[in-house]
N, C-alpha and C positions, 0 to 999 in steps of 0.2 A: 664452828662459826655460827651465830645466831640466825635463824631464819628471817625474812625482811619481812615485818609485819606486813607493811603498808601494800606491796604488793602481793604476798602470799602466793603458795602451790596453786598449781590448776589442777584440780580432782578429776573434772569430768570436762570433756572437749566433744561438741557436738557438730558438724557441719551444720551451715544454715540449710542448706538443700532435706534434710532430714526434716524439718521444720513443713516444708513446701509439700513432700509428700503423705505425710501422716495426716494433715488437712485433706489434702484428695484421696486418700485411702478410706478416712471412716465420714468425710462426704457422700464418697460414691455407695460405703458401707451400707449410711443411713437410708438411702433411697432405695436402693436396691433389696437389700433384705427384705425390706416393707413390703414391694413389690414380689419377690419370690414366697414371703409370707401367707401374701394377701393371695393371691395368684392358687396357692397349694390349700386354703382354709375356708375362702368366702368369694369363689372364683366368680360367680354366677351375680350375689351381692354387690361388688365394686365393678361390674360391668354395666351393672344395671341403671339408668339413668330415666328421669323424666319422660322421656319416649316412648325409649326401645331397652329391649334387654338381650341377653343370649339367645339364637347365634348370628341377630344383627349387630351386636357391639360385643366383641370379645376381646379389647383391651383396657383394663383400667385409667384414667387420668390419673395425675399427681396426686390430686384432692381428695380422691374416692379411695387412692393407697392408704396415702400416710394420715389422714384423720377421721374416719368414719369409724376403722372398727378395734378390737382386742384380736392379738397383742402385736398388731404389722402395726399400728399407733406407738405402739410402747418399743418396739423394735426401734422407730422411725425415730423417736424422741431421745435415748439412749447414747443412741449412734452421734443426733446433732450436737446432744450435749459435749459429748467430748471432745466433738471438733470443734467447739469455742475455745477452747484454751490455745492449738495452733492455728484458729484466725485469729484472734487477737495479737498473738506472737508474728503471724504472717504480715500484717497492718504496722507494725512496729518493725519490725525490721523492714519493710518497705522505706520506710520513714527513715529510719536510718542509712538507707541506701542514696536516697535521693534527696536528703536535705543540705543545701548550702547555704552558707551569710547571706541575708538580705534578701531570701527566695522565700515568698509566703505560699507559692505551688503544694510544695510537698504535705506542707501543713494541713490545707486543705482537701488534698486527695488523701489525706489519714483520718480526717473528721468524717469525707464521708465513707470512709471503709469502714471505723466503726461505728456510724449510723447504720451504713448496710448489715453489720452485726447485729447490731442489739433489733432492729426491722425483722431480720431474720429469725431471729429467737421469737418475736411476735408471731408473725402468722404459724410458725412451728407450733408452739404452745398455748394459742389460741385459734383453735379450729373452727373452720366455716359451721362446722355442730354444733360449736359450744357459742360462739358469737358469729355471725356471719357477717354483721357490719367493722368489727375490731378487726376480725381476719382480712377485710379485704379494704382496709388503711394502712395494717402493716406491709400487705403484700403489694398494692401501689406503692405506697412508700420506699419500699424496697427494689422495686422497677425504676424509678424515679432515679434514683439515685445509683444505679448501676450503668445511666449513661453517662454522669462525670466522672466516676469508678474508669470505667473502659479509658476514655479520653483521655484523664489525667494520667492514668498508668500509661497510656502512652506517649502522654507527651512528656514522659519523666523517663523513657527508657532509655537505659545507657548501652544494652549488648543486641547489638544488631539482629543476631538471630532469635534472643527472646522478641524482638519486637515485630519479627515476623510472623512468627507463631502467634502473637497477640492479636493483630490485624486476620490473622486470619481466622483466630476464634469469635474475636469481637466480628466479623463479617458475619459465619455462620452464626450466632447470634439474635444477631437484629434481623437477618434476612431469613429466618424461621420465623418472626414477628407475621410475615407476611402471609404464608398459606396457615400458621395459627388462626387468625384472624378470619381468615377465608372458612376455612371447616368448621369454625365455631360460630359465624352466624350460619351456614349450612345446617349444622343442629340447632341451634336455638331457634331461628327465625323462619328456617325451609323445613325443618322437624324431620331433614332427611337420614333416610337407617343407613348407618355407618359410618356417618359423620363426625360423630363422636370419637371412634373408634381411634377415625385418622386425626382428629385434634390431637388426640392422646399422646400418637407416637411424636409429632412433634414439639408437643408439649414435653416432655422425658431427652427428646434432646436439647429442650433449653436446659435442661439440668444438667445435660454433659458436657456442651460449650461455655456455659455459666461456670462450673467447676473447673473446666480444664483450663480458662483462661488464668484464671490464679495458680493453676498447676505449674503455667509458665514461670514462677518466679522461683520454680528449684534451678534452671537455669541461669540467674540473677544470684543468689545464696550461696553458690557453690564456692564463692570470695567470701562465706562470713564462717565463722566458728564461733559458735554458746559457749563459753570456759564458766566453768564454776569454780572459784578461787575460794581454796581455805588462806582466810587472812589472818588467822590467829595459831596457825599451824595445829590445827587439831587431829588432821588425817595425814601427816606427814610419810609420804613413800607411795601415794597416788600418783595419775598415769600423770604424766607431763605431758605438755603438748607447745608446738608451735606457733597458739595462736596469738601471741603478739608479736610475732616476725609476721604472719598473713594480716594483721588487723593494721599493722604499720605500714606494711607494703600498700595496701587497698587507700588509705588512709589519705584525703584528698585526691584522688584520682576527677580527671574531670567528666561532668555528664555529656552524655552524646545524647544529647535531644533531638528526638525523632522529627521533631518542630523546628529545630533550632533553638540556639544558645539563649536569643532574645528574646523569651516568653516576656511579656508585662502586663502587669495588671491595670497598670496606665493604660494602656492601648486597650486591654478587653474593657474597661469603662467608657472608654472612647468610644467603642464599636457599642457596646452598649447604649451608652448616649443616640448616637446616629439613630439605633434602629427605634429606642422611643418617639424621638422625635420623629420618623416616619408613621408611628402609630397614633400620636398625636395629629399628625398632617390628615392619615385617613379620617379618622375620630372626626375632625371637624366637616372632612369632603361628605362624609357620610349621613351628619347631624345635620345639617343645612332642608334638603331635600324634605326628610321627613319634618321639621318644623315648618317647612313652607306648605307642605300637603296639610297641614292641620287648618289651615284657615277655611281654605275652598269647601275642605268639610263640615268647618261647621256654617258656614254661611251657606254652602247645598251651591256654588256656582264661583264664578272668579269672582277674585276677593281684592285682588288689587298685589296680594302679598308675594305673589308669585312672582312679579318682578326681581326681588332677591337673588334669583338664580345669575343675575347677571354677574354675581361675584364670582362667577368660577373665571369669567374674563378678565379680572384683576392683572394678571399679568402684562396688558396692556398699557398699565402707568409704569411699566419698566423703560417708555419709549422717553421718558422723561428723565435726560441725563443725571441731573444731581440726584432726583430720587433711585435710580442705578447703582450711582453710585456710593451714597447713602449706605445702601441695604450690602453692597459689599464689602464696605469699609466697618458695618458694625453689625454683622447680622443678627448676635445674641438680641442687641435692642428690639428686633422686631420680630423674632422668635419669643419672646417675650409679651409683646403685644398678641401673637398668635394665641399663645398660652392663653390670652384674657379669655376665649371661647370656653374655656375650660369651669370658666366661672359660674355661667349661665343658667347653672343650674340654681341657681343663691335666689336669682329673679321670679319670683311669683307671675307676673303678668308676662302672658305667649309673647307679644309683639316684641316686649322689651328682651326677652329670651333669643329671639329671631335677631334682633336688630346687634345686640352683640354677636350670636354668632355668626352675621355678616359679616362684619368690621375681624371676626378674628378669622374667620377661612379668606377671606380677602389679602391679608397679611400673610397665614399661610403660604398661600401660593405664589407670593411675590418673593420671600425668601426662600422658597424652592429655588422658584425660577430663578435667582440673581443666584442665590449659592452654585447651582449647576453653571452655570454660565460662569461664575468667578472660576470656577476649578479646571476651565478645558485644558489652562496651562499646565495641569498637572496630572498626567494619566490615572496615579494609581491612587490620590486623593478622589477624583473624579468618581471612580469606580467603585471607591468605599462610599461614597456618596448612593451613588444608585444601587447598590447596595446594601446600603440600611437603608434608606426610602422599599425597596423590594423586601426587605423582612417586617419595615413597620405595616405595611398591607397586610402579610403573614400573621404578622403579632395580634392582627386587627379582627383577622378574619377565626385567629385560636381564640379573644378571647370573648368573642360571640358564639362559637360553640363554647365554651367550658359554661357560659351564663346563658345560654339556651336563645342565641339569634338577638340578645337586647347588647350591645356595648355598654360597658361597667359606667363608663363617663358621659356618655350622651347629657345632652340639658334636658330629655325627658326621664332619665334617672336622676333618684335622690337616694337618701339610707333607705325610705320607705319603700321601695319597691326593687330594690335590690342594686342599686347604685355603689360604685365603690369611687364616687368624683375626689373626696380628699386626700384618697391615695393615687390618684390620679393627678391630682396637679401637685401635689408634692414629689414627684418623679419627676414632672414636666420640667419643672422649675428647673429641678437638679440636673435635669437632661438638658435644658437648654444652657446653663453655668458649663458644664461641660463640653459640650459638642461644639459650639460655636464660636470661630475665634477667625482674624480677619484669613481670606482664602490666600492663598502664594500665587501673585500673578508673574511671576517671572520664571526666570531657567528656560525659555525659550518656548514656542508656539506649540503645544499639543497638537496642533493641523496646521502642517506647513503652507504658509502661507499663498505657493505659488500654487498648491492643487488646489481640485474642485471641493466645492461646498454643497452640491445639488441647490435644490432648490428650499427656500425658507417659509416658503410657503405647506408646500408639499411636506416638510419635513413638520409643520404646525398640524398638520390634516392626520399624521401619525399619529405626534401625539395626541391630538383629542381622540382620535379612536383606539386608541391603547386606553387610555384614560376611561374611557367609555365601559369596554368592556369588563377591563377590573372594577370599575363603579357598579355595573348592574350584574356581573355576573360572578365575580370573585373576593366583593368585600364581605360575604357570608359563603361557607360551605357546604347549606343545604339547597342555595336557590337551583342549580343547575339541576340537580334531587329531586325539584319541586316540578320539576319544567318536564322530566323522563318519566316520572308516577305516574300510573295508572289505574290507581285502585286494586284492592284485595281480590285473589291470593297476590302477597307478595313475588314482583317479577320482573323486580330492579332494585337498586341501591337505597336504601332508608336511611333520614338524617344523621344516625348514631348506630353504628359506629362509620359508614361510609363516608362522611364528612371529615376525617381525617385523613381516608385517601385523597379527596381533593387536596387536602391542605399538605399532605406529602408529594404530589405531583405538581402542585406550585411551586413550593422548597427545591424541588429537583429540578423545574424549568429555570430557575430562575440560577440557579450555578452552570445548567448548562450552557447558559448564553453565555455567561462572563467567561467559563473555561475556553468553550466554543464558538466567537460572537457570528465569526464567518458564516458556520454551518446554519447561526440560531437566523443571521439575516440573508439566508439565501432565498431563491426562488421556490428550492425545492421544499424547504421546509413552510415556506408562505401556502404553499398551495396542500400541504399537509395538514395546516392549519386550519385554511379553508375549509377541507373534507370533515373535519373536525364539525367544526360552523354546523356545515351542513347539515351531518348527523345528529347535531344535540337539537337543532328544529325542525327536523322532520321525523324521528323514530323518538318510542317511547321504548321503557323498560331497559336493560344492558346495553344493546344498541346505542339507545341514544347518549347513556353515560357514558361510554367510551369515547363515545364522538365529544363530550366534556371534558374529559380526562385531558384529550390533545387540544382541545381548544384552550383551556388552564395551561398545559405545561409550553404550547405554543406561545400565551401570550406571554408568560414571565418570561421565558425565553431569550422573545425579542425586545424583552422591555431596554436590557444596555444598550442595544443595535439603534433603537429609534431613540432615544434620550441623547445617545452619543454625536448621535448627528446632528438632534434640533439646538446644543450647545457648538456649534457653530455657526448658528446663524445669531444675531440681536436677540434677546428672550421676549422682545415688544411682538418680534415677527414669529417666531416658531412655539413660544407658549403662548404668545394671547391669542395668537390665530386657532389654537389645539384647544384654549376656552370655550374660546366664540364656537367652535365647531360641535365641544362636549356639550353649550349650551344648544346647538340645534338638534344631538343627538338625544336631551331630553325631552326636549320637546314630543321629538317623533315618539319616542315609546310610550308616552303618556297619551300622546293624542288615537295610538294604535287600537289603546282600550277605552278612552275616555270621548272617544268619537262622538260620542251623543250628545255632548255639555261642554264644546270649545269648537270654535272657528273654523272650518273647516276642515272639521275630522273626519267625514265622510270619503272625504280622498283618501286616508290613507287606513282605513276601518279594518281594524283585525290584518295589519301585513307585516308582523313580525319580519317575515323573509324577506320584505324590501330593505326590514332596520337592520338585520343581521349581511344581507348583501351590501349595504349602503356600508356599515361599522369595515367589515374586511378589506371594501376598497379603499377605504381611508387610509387602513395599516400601511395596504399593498401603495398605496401616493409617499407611505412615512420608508417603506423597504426600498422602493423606486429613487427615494434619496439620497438614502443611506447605503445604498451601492454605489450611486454616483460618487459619492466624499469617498468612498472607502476604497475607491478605484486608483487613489495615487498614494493608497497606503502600503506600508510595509507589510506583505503578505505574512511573517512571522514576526511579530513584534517579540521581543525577550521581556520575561515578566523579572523584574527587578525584584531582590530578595528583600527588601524591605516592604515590597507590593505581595508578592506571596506569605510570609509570614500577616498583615495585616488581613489577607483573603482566609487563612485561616483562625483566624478570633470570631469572623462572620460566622465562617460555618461552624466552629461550636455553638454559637447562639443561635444559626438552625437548629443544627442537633438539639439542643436541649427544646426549641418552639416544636419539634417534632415527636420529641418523647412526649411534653406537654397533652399535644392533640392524641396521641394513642392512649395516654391516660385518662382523656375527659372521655376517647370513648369507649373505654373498660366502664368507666364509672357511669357512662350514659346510658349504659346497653339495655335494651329493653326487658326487664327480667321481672315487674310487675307481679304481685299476686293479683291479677283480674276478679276479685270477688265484688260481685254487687250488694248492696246493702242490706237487705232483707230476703235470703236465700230461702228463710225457712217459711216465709208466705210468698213465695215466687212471685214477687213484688217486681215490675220495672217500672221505675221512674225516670218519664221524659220531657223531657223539654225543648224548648226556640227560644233563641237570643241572637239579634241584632247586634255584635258588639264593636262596628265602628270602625275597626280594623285597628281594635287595642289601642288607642287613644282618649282619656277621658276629659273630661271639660275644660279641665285644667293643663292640658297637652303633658299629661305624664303618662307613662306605659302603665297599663292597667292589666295586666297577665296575673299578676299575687290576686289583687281584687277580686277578680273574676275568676281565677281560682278557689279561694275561699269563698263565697256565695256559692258556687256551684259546688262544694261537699258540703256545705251546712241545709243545702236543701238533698242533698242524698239521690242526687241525681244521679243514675246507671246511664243514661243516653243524655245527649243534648248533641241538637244541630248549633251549629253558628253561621252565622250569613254576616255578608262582607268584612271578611276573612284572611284575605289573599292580600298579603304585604311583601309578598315578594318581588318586586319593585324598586326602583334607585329615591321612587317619590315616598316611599313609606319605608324604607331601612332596609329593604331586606330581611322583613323579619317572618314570624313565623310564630304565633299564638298559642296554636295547638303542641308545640311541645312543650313548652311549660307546664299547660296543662294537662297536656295524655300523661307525663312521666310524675310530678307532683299526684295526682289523682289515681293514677296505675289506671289508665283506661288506654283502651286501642283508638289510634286515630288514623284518619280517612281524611282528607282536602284535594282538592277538587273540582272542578277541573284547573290546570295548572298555569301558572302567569302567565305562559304562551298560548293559551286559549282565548284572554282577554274578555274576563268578566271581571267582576270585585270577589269571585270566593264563594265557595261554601264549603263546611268541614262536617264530620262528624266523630264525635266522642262517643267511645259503647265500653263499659265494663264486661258485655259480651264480648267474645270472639265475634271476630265479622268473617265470615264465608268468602261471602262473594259482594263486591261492590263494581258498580258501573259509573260513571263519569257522562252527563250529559251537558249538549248544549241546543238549548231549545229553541225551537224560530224567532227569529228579530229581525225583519226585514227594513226598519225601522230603527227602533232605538238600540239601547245596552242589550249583550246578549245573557240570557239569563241561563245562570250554571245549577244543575240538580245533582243530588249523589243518590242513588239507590241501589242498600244494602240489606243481603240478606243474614242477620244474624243469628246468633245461636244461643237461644234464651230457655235457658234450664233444660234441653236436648229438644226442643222444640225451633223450627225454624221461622223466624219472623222477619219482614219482610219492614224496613224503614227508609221511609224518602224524607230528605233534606231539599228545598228547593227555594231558591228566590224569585221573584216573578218580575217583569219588564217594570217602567217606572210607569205613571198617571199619564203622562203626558203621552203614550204608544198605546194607545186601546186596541188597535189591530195588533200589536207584538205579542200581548195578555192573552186577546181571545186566540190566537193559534196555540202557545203556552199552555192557555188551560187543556185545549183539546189535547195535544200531545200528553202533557201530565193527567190525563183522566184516562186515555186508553192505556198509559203504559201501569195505572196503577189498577186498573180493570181488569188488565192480562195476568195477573196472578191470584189464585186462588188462597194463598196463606194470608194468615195473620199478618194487618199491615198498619201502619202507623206512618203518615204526613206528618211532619216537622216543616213548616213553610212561614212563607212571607208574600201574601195574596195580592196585596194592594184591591180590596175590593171589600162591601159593607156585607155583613149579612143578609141574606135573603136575599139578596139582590143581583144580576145579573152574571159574572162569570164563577161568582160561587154555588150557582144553578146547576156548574156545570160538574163543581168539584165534588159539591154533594151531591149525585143525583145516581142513577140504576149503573151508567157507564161504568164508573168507577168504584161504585159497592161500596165507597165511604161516609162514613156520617160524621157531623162535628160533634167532637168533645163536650160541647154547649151549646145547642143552638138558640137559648135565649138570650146567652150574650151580646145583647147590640153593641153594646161601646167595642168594636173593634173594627181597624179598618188595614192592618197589616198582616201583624203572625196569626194565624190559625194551629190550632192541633186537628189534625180526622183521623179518623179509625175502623177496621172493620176484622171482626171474627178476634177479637178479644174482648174480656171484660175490661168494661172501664168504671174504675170507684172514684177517682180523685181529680179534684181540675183547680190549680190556681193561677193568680198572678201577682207577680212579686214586681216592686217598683225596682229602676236602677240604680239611684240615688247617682252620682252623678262618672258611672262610671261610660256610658252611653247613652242614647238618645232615645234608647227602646228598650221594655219592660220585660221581665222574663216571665214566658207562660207555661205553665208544668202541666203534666199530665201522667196519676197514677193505673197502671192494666195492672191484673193478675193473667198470667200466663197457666194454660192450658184450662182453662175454663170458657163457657161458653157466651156469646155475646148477652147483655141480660136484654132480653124483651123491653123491659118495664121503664119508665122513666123519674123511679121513686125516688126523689132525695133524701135522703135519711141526714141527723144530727151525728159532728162527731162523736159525741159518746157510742153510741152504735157501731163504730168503726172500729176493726182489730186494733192494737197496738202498731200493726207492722204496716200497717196500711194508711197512716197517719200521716200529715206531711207533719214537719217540727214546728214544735210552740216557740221558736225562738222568732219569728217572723210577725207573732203576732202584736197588737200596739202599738208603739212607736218599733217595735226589731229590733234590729240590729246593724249600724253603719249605714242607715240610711234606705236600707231594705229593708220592705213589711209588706204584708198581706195587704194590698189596695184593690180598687173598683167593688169588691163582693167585701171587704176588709175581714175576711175571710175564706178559708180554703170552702169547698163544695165536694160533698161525697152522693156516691149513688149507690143503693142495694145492688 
């Protein structure tokens, strides 16, 4: 009888489980050898780190194994090669396991499996040696995507016990992300011996839970067999096998989704949708503020424009039935209008910028309001609501860390200074088409009608102090950071990378409320909270951030607890009253530090701890409610499968807002080469800048600006004075990182928004030692913030103070200031350098005081009369160079430079010499001279000034 072409003998029959092991066999090969390689040839070599070497660090990293040397490199590379052949094969038969009609899942977790492939073959084959910027795109990249890898393989599992084993690799996993993390800024940042050591080991078992979770899928395989069919009969009397009686039998089996049957991709766009639109809602809460702060400053006093705040009470035209009902019956319309804020950037002129994003957070808030209030009737609608409202905060606050404290859409962002608004409102757009459709007021009362409601007052007094503290303290990741800092040696949490712990103990508060609401709105965890409070404003360094930590995962917490309750009341009474109240909670924080220049600021002068005790009992009026309503509820409510399955889309879009933030702060980490510009004439160049507090004439964020000026003049130091935007009235932002990390310089800011001055920072391409944190006498006006650091300028210690001095109008504030600031720069003997802001004329009374025997400092220039603010002084360095550069219109104040050579002696003489006389290195740049560059040139001298 003829053989059957069409199906043909089966030659060779492999189980798929064979497939699953051979990947984890010359995986672990690959690593490992390199490791026993490296270990047995260049032990001493691969231990040895930037630090420390043997026998403070006596275990290798991943990175120091497998690509630094011959032949643990070539061992390493070998091995991975040949494991691409059964990953690819592993990815594919996945795929085949888990794909059904009409399921784009599968599809998707195989795109990115081999994306994680070919990632992986990247940083393999291009080492942090050979490129150290390619190697660490691949290797994000490859982290990136290992957390919808995990996710999707689990929510595709069919065999119970692989998917236990999964969850439990993927645990140990990500939960090694955490003491990672911890021991690696320990070495980087603490430069502590042995810290490395321990990054290591647990770095090597992310290699072994990484590996062994795809190990799981020889338990999955063991239902498949590889047949190699001769179709043409050419090997006729090969083994036979039964693998189309096993590939038949398998054949339609249904998946056991770990998730459940009803994955869709409908609903993760849904949930998606929602959480934009809460990113948009913050986006607007948070742009308002800082456009409103732009006027006062540049008029120097109330401008009128500050009235605007009153839109956060918008939701008080909800007491207006048709427009109620309006906004419930169509919410996309006015989600839409909301959107319009998004526009504002298009507007040239501030006012008209202001004046729409009034009219769009006004709308905002009134479709919150009504949409929460449409949805009581609906528990677990309700909850996906607050929900993505609680991740668009998240999203808000990820993606002002990934762009360094500025929001990509702000209407002070354009392309020009790092705006991404067109990709911003073409998501809006789409997120609003999406997410908004009329709410379901029926199926019976979500709060039975005959229990209590508390009170709608009280539960209004919640939410504005909920609302409050997510405004000033959790719509950016570093302010709580900024608030605990205390100056160099590092001796608490730094923007990058600890601004994704905040941003992962928000994520985690805010699940724990919705799993937990009872626990999140009890007494005990209120007064947990408190403690919380307490410690973020009164301890600095550790201390105080932990007391952040609970105060963040407090508030998200209780955010369902108090929202859940004030939709039982009218949204006229329980959100416009939480307006009205957010708008007296700005007030006070503004008036706290701004006590010198509004209406009776003198009451409340510097008392954080009244606004911070004032903010808690508000929550504690919104908890005292919301026990009342919750008291004739069903102590175990059952969460409905269709309410669970939709809780889970959220939290993948945590997860992934959570990988996000561990990725911006891999890529944030401070890892700068700190070289100043002219090493080989031990050159520092310093300077004082005014800069506004990063706003320029045209109310756009000027951080790029002022970046580039400050490397085109090759500045190693510069102070900046009013600084400190870390505040709900100026964004919450933060200047100096854009700056430290673009420039590679270390940065110092100082004293911290709860000290209540306007700033001062300092920038050093030096190491800084040691810095101090002052705040100088003001019995009277503004209290004036100083930093004074000791740096380390070519193994020499030099001594630089940054200070701002009280304003014209406090002569008694000045003359104590200067005394203070003249003995404390008296009391050191080293080489020392003022960077200031005097408010006072040459020669003339409390500059008497600055230059005179007290303080052993001389000015930079003392024939410079045109000056009445910044000064440079100096003593026990040489100084050759002094200019002043205009701002062109990025501030209101000029930048004034000043060239030392370090370790030479002060010069006696007061020879001015002609640039040609002046070394090369010693030069400031020609690009400043004539008309310059953007607006910046050499003015007053229109030219620089050198001394012998």
């Amino acid at each position: 009888m003829a053989p059957r072409i069409k199906d043909g003998d089966a030659v060779v029959a492999i189980n798929g489980k064979w497939i699953t092991w051979t990947h984890t066999v010359f995986a672990y090969l690959a690593f490992f050898s390199a490791l026993i390689v490296g270990m047995s040839l260049h032990f001493r070599k691969i231990v040895q780190n930037e630090h420390y070497g043997y026998p403070d660090e006596w275990f290798p990293s991943v990175s120091a194994t497998i690509g630094d040397r011959y032949p643990e490199r070539s061992f390493f590379q070998v091995f991975i090669a040949i494991t691409s052949g059964p990953r690819f094969a592993l990815v594919f038969l996945w795929y085949i396991l888990t794909s059904r009609p009409k399921s784009t899942l599968p599809k998707v977790v195989a795109g990115v499996g081999l994306f994680r492939t070919f990632t992986c073959g990247g940083w393999t084959y291009v080492t942090s040696t050979d490129d150290h910027d390619w190697h660490d795109i691949f290797m994000i990249s490859y982290l990136v995507a290992t957390l919808p890898w995990t996710l999707g393989c689990l929510a595709l599992s069919q065999n119970r016990r692989a998917a236990k084993y999964r969850k439990v690799m993927a645990s140990l996993f990500f939960g090694t992300l955490v003491p990672l993390i911890y021991f690696f800024i320990q070495h980087k940042v603490h430069k502590v011996a042995g810290a490395y050591t321990r990054y290591a080991f647990f770095e090597w078992s992310l290699i072994l839970f990484d590996v062994g979770f795809d190990a799981v899928t020889a338990l999955d395989f063991e239902a498949f067999e590889i047949v190699v069919r001769d179709v043409k009969g050419v090997s006729r009397g090969q083994l036979k096998t039964t693998a189309d009686s096993v590939l038949e039998k398998e054949k339609g089996k249904p998946v056991g989704n770990t998730f459940g049957q009803g994955f869709s991709w409908g609903e993760v766009a849904d949930a998606a949708a929602d959480v934009y639109n809460g990113f948009v809602f913050w986006s607007m809460c948070t742009a308002l503020p800082v456009l409103v702060w732009y006027f006062p400053l540049w008029h120097m006093g109330i401008s009128g424009y500050e009235v605007a705040i009153v839109a956060y009470a918008a939701p008080l035209f909800l007491a207006i039935p048709a427009l109620r009902s309006a906004v419930i019956r169509s919410p996309r319309v006015f989600q839409f209008l909301a959107v319009s804020g998004l526009f504002a950037y298009k507007t040239q002129d501030p006012a008209n910028r202001l004046f729409l994003t009034i009219f769009s957070l006004s709308c905002t808030l009134i479709t919150w309001a009504a949409t929460l209030y449409a949805e009581r009737a609906n528990s677990a609608r309700l909850e996906t609501r607050i929900f993505g409202w609680g991740l668009g905060l998240i999203m808000s606050t990820v993606s002002k860390f990934a762009f360094r404290t500025n929001n990509p859409v702000w209407p002070i962002m354009h392309a020009e200074n790092g705006g991404w608004n067109k990709v911003g409102i073409a998501l809006a757009i789409l997120a609003a088409l999406r997410s908004y459709r009329q709410p379901s007021v029926s199926g019976g009362d979500y709060f039975p009608s005959s229990g209590k409601k508390g009170s709608g007052a009280l539960a209004g007094l919640g939410v504005g102090g909920l609302f409050f503290t997510m405004l000033s303290l959790l719509t950016e990741s570093s302010t709580m950071i900024a608030w605990v800092w205390d100056g160099f040696p590092v001796r608490g949490p730094i923007a990058a990378p600890h601004g994704a712990l905040v941003i992962f103990v928000m994520g985690a508060g805010l699940v724990f409320g919705l799993y937990y609401p009872r626990v999140a709105g009890s007494w005990t965890a209120f007064g947990i909270g408190s403690l919380g409070a307490a410690f973020l404003t009164c301890y600095s360094h550790w201390a105080g951030f932990y007391g952040a930590l609970t105060l963040g995962f407090y508030t998200m917490a209780v955010t369902p607890v108090l929202l859940g309750s004030a939709v039982r009341h009218p949204p006229a009474t329980s959100f416009g009253i939480g307006g009205v109240f957010m708008i007296f909670m700005i007030l006070f924080h503004v008036w706290v530090v701004a006590y010198a220049f509004v209406p009776g600021g003198p009451l409340v002068r510097e008392r954080t701890d009244w606004l911070m005790i004032t903010n808690m009992l508000s929550i504690g009026a919104g908890v005292f409610s919301a026990a009342v309503s919750n008291s004739s509820a069903p102590k175990h409510k059952p969460i409905s499968p269709n309410g669970r399955k939709q809780r889970s889309y959220y939290i993948y879009i945590l997860a992934v807002l959570q990988l996000i933030a561990v990725a911006v702060a891999y890529l944030r980490f401070p890892t700068n080469n700190y070289t100043p510009y002219h090493p080989e004439d031990k050159v520092a160049t310093m300077g004082i800048w005014t800069v506004h507090f990063g706003l320029d004439n045209d109310m756009w964020a000027s951080e790029r600006r002022m970046r580039d000026v400050i490397q085109e003049l090759e500045l190693d130091v510069i102070g900046l004075l009013e600084s400190d935007n870390q505040r709900i009235i100026m964004g919450n932002r933060d200047v100096t990182q854009t700056l430290a990390e673009d420039l590679g310089m270390y940065a110092d800011y100082g004293p911290g928004p709860n000290k209540h001055t306007w700033g001062s920072a300092l920038l050093s391409k030096f190491p800084i030692v040691n810095s101090t944190h002052h705040l100088l006498p003001s019995p009277v006006g503004e209290l004036a913030p100083a930093i004074s650091a000791t740096l380390d300028m070519y193994g020499e210690m030099v001594d630089v103070v940054v200070f701002h001095s009280g304003q014209e109008e406090d002569p008694e504030d000045r003359r104590l200031q200067t005394e203070y600031l003249s003995n404390l720069m008296g009391s050191s003997s080293r080489p020392m350098v003022l960077l200031s802001y005097l408010v006072t004329k040459p020669l003339e009374g409390n500059y008497n005081t600055y230059v005179s025997d007290i303080s052993g400092m001389k000015d930079i220039d003392h024939t410079d009369w045109d000056r009445w603010c910044e000064y440079i002084l100096y003593k026990n360095l040489k100084r050759t160079g002094y200019a002043r550069i205009s701002r062109d219109s990025i501030t209101d104040t000029e930048i004034q430079v000043g060239k030392f050579v370090v370790g030479q002696p002060e010069s006696e003489e007061e020879m001015m010499i002609p640039e040609e006389m002046v070394p090369e290195g010693l030069r400031f740049p020609q690009l400043f001279r004539g008309q310059g560059v953007r607006g910046h040139r050499y003015h007053v001298f229109d030219e620089p000034r050198y001394w012998q």
